[in-house]
C-alpha positions in Angstrom: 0.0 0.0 0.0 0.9 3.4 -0.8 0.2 6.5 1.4 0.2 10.3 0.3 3.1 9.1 -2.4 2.9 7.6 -5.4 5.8 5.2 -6.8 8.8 7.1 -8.5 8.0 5.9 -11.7 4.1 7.0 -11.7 5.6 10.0 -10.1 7.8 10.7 -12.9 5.2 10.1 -15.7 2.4 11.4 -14.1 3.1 14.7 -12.1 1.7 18.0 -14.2 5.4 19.6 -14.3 4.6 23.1 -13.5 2.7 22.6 -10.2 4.8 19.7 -9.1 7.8 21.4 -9.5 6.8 24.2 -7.2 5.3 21.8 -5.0 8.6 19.3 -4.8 10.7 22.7 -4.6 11.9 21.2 -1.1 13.8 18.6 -2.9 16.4 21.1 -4.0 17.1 22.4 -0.5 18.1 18.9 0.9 20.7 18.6 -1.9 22.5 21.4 0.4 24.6 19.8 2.5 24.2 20.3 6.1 21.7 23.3 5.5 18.6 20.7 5.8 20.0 19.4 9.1 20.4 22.6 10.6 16.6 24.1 9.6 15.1 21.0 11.4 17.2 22.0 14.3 15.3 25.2 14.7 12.0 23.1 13.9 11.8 26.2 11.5 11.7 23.8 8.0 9.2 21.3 9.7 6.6 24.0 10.4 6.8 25.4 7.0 6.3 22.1 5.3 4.0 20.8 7.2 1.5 24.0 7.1 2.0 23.6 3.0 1.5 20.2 2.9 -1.5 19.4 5.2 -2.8 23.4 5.2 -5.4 24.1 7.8 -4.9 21.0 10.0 -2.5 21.2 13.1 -1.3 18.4 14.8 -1.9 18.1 18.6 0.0 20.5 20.8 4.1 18.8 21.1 4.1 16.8 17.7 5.8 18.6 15.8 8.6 19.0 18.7 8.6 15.3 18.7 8.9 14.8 15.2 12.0 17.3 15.1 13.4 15.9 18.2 12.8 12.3 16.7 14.9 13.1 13.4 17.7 14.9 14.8 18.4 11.8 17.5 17.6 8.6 15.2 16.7 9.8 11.6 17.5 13.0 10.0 20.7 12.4 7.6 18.8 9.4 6.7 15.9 10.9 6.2 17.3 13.5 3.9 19.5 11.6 2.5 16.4 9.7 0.7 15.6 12.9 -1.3 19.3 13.6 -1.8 19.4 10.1 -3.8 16.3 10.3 -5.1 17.7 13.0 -7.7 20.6 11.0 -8.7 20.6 8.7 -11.7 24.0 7.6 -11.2 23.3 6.3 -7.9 23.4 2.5 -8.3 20.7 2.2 -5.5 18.3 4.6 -7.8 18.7 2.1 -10.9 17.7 -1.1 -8.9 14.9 0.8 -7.3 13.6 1.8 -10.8 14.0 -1.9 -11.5 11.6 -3.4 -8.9 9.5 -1.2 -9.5 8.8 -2.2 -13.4 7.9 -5.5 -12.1 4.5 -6.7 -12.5 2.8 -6.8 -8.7 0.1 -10.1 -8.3 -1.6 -8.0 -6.0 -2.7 -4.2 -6.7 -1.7 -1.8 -4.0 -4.3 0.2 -2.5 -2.9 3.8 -3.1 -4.3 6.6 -0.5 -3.7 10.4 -1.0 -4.8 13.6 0.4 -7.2 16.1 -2.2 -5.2 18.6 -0.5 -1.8 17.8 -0.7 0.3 20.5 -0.8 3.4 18.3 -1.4 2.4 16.3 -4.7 -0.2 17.2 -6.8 -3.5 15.2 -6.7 -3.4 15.6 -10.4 -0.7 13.0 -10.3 -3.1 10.1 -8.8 -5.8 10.7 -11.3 -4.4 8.2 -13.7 -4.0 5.7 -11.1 -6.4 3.6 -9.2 -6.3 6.0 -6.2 -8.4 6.8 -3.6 -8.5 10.5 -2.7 -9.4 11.4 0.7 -10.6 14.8 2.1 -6.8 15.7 3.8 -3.9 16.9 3.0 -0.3 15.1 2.7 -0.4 13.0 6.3 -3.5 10.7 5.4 -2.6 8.6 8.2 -2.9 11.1 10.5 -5.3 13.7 9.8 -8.5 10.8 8.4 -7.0 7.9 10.4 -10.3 6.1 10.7 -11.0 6.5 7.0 -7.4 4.9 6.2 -7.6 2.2 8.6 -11.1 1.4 7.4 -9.7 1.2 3.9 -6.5 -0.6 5.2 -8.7 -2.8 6.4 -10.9 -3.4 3.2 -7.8 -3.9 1.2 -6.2 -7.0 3.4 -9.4 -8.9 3.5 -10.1 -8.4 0.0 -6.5 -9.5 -1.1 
């Protein structure tokens, strides 16, 4: 199953390039080195992302502190460094990725995304077998019930 992202290679052919490109703009910024790592610090870079891709819904009072605190002890480089390699085609890593993901799947993934995304355009999911929810990028958190229900669905149909 896929949540509020689609594969690279539906991203690739699908995304309307104008609007995703403003909307993926954040991808440039963690090629800098070490300037990623210090925004989160200041939980400045979290907040602005966050209010773009989920607008008008706020988390509960503390999560985003956790969230910042939780990358900078166990996850951030990591983290970032997933975009960082997601822009290289000379990464080995990118190549075999690309691979498994041309493969035929016996089972169809149930693919979950937010109307309001502000991070990828819902234009990219309408070509796929989606199901759009009334949310923005954090499905999981912001319609939780709706996502487990469908979660749900999906496994005892498959």
């Amino acid at each position: 199953s896929q949540i509020a992202c689609p594969d690279g290679l539906d991203f690739i052919l699908s995304a309307p390039k104008s609007f995703q490109r403003y909307k993926s703009n954040y991808i440039l910024f963690f090629q800098l080195p070490w300037a990623p790592e210090i925004s989160v610090k200041s939980l400045q870079l979290i907040e602005m992302l966050w209010n773009r891709w989920s607008p008008g819904w706020l988390p509960e009072a503390g999560y985003l502190e956790l969230v910042s605190e939780v990358l900078q002890k166990r996850a951030l480089t990591n983290a970032i460094n997933y975009y960082r390699a997601a822009t290289s085609l000379y990464s080995p890593i990118w190549w075999k990725t690309l691979n498994i993901l041309r493969r035929e799947a016996s089972l169809l993934p149930l693919i979950i995304y937010g109307r309001n995304d502000g991070c990828i355009d819902a234009k990219v999911f309408q070509k796929l077998k989606a199901t759009g929810l009334e949310c923005g990028h954090f499905p999981h958190l912001e319609s939780e019930i709706e996502v487990n229900s469908l979660l749900e669905k999906h496994i005892d149909n498959s």
